[in-house]
DOBAVO-130533 format. One record per residue (C-alpha): x, y, z. Coordinates in steps of 0.5 Angstrom, whole numbers, padded with zeros to 4 digits, always signed. Example, Ala and Ser with C-alpha at 12.3 -4.5 7.8 and 13.67 -1.06 7.14 Angstrom:
REM residues 2
+0025-0009+0016 +0027-0002+0014 
***
This chain:
REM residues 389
+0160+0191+0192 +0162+0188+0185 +0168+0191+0181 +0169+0194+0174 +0173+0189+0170 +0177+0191+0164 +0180+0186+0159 +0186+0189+0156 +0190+0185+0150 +0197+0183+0151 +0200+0179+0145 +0198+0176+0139 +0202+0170+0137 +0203+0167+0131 +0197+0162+0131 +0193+0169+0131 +0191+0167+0138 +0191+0173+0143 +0193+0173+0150 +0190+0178+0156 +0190+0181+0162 +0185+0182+0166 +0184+0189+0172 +0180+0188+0178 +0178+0195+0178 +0174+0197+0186 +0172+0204+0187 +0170+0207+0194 +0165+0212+0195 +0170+0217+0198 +0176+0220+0194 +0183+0218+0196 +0189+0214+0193 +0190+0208+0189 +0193+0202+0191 +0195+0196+0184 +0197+0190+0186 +0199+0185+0181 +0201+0177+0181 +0205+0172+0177 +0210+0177+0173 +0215+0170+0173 +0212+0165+0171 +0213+0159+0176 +0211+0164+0181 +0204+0163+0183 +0202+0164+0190 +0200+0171+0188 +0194+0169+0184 +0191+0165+0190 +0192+0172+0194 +0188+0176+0189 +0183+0171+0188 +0182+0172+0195 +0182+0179+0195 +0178+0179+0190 +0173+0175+0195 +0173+0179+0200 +0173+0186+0197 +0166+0183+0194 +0162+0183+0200 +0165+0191+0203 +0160+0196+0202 +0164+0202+0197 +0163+0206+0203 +0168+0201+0206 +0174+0204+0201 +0176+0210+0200 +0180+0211+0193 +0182+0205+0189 +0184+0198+0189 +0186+0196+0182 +0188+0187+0182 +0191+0184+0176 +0192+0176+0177 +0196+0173+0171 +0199+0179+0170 +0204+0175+0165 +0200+0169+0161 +0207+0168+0156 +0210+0167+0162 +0206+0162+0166 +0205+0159+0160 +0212+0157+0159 +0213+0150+0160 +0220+0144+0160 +0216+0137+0161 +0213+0138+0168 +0217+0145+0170 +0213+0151+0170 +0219+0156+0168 +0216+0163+0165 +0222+0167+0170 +0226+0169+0162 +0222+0172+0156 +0223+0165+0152 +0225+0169+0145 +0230+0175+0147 +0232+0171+0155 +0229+0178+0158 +0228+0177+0165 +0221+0180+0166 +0222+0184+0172 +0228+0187+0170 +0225+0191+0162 +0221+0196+0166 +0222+0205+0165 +0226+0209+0170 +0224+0216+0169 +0230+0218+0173 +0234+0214+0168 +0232+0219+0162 +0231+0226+0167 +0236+0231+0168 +0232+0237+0172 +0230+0233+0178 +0235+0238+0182 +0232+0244+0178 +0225+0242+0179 +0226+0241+0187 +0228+0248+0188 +0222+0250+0183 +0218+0247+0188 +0220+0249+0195 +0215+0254+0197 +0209+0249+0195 +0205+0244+0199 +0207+0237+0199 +0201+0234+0196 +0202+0240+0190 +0209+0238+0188 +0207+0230+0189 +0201+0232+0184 +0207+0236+0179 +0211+0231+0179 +0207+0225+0177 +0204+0229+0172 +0212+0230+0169 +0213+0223+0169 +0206+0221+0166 +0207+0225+0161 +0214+0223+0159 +0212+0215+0159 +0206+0216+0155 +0211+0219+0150 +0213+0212+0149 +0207+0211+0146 +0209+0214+0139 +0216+0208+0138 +0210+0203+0139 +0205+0205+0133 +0211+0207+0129 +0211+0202+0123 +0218+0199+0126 +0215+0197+0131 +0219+0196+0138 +0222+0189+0142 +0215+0186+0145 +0218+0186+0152 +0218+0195+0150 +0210+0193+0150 +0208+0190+0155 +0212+0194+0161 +0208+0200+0157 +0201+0196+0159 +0204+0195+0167 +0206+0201+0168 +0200+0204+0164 +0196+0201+0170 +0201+0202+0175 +0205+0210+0175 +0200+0213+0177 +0199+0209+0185 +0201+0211+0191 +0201+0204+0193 +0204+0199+0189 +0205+0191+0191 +0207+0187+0187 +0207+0179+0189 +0213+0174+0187 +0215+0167+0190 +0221+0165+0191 +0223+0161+0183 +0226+0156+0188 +0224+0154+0196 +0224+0160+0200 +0221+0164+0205 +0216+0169+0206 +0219+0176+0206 +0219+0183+0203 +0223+0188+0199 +0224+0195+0203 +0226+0202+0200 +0231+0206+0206 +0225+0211+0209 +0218+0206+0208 +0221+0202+0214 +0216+0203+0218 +0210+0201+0213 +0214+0196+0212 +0211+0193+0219 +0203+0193+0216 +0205+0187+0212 +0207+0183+0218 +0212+0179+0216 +0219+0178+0219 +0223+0179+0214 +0225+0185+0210 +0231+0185+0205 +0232+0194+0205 +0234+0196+0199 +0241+0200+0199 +0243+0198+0193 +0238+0198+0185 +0238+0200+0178 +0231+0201+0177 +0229+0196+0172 +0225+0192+0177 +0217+0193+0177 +0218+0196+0184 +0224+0201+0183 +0222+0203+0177 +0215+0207+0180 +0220+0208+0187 +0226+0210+0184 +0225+0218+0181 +0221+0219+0188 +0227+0217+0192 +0231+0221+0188 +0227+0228+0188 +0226+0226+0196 +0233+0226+0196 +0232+0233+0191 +0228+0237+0196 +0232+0235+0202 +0238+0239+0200 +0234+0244+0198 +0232+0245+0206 +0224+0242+0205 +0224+0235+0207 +0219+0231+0205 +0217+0223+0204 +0211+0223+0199 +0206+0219+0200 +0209+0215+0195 +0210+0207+0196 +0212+0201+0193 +0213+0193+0195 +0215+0186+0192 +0212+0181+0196 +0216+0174+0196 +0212+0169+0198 +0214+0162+0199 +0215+0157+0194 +0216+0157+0186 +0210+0153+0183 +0206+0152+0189 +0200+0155+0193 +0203+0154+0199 +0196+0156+0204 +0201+0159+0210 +0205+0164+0205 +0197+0165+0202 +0194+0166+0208 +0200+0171+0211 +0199+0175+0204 +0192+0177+0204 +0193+0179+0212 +0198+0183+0210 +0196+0186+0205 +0189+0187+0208 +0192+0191+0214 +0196+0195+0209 +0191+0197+0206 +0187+0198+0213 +0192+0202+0215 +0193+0207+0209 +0186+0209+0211 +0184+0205+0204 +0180+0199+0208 +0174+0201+0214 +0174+0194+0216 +0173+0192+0223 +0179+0190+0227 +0184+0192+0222 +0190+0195+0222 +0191+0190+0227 +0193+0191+0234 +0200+0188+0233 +0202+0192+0227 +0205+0198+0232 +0210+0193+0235 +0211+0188+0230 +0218+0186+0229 +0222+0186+0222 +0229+0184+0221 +0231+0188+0216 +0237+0185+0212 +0241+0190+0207 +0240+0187+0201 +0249+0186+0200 +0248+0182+0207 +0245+0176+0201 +0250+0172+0200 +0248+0165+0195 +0252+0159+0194 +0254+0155+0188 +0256+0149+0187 +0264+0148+0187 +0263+0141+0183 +0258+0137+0179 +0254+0132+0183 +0248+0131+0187 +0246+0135+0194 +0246+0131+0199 +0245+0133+0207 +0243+0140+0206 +0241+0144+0212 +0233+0145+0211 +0229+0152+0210 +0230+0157+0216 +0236+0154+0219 +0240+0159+0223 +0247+0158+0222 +0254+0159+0226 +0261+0160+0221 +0263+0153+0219 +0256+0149+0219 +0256+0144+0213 +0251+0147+0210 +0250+0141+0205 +0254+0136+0202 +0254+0134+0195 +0257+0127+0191 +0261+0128+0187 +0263+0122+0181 +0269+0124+0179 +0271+0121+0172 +0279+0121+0173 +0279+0113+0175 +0277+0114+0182 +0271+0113+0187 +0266+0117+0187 +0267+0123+0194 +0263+0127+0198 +0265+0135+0200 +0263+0138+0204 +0261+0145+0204 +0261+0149+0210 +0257+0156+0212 +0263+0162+0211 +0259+0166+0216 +0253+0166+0221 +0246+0167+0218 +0239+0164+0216 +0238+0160+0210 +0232+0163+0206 +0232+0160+0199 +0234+0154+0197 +0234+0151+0190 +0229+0145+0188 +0233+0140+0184 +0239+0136+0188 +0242+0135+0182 +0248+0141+0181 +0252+0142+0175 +0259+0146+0178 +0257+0153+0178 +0249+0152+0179 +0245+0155+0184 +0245+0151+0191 +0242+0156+0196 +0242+0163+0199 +0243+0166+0206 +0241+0173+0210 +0248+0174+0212 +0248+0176+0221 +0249+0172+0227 +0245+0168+0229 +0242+0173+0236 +0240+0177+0230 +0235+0171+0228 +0232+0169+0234 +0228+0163+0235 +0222+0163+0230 +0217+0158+0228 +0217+0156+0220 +0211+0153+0216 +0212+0149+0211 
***
């Protein structure tokens, strides 16, 4: 089946050149949800691109009787940051005029809603695909009421703009999956809302960073946020209820680079996500596996990240995946002291038991630079996994 693509722009630059992005838009013969999934939202994060790509291939040679609902795809979703370059470097993680991380500009209706207990309590007596549909409506029309700073003649900051044209495409999902990399050297994982534990298997990866802690300015809290809030609403009400409502940040692998395992484990997983929702009728899918794969789920303050203590150069440094006890030198750095002495090398070692997940690409460091970062947990926690690099 072929989709129907959509050309929608972004930005028009001071050259008068403008900027775009663009939807793949898959509709199946059966009614059902929608499902958005986007890529490259940081700049030198790229391995989502060739996930979409592949996507996009794939769902070509389905018949529409093979999905039911809708399958949206936005590749590229940031041409300024993926332009954004220093010398060889794809950087793109900031917005280069105003220094605005990209993944942190986004509406949080829970922000500006003050009724969520309120509505709750209206709508215990209603069918949990009716409060869904009532509730979406509320946010729907709140956002769309942005509309009217964008066209006022005094314009708002262009970040204002731009979230406005995502979350456009994207509020009205069941099923969001946003794809990062790691900006530095990482592993392939994903961020988990408390409650979605159990989908969380159908991407098949081994780890999953359990959000206990967010501020709803990320893409993914800021369409998982108010749903939290009112599941959490209607549960003191005496009306448990988790809406079928989900939302992803996919980090796969490398900044700057495809990397064809972390490709390859994407597309799998998204596929089988997507099979398992009722979205895709594809043979072997979901796979048998997903009942009884095992996620390591890592509450997301069990992070610890490791900065310099002094200038120098990284040197030793324990590779990508490394289980660590207490103690373990995790790196070296080489420090060039200048106060008329020789050059000396400390060593920095693991202040407690753990995984290392990410590391930094530069071995030059300036104190205080980023140098790695750690799924804090004894090492039993981890097991004996194969890495592919």
């Amino acid at each position: 089946m072929l989709p129907i693509i959509e050309t929608i722009p972004i930005v028009q630059l001071a050259s008068g050149d403008r900027l775009f992005i663009q939807v793949y838009k898959f509709l199946g013969d059966n009614p059902g949800p929608k499902a958005y999934i986007q890529s490259n939202l940081h700049g030198a994060e790229i391995a989502g691109n060739a996930v979409i790509h592949q996507l996009i291939e794939f769902l070509q040679g389905l018949d529409a009787s093979q999905i039911t609902g809708e399958i949206w795809l936005v590749p590229v979703c940031n041409p300024l940051g993926i332009n954004q370059r220093s010398q060889h470097f794809s950087s793109g993680r900031y917005h280069s005029y105003d220094g605005k991380d990209w993944n942190r500009i986004f509406w949080d209706y829970e922000k500006e809603a003050t009724d969520i207990s309120q509505f709750a309590e209206s709508q215990v007596n209603l069918s949990p695909e009716e409060i869904q549909d009532n509730y979406r409506e509320i946010i729907l029309k709140k956002f769309h009421q942005l509309q009217t700073d964008i066209n006022a003649a005094s314009g708002v900051p262009f970040v204002e703009q731009y979230r406005y044209q995502l979350q456009s495409l994207s509020l009205d999902a069941n099923y969001v999956i946003d794809c990062h990399s790691s900006t530095n050297q990482g592993l392939d994982y994903l961020y988990c809302f408390n409650s979605r534990e159990e989908s969380a298997k159908a991407f098949l990866l081994d780890y999953a960073i359990l959000m206990n802690e967010y501020d709803g300015d990320a893409f993914d809290e800021a369409g998982m946020k108010p749903w939290l809030a009112l599941e959490k609403s209607l549960a003191k009400q005496g009306k448990p209820i988790q809406f079928d409502v989900e939302s992803w940040t996919l980090e796969l692998g490398t900044g700057m680079q495809m990397n064809p395992q972390s490709v390859a484990k994407g597309v799998r997983g998204i596929q089988n996500y997507l099979a398992k929702k009722g979205m895709l009728d594809i043979p072997g899918f979901p796979l048998p596996e997903t009942t009884s794969h095992s996620v390591i789920f890592i509450l997301k303050n069990r992070i610890r990240k490791y900065y310099a203590t002094a200038g120098g150069m990284i040197q030793n440094r324990l590779p990508l995946g490394t289980v660590l006890q207490k103690g373990d030198c995790l790196y070296q750095l080489l420090s060039f002291d200048k106060t008329g002495q020789f050059p000396k090398i400390i060593d920095v070692p693991a202040v407690e038991p753990g995984l290392i997940f990410d590391v930094c690409t530069n071995y030059s460091a300036n104190q205080g630079d980023y140098i790695l970062s750690i799924f804090q947990g004894e090492p039993e926690k981890f097991g004996k996994i194969n890495f592919d690099f």
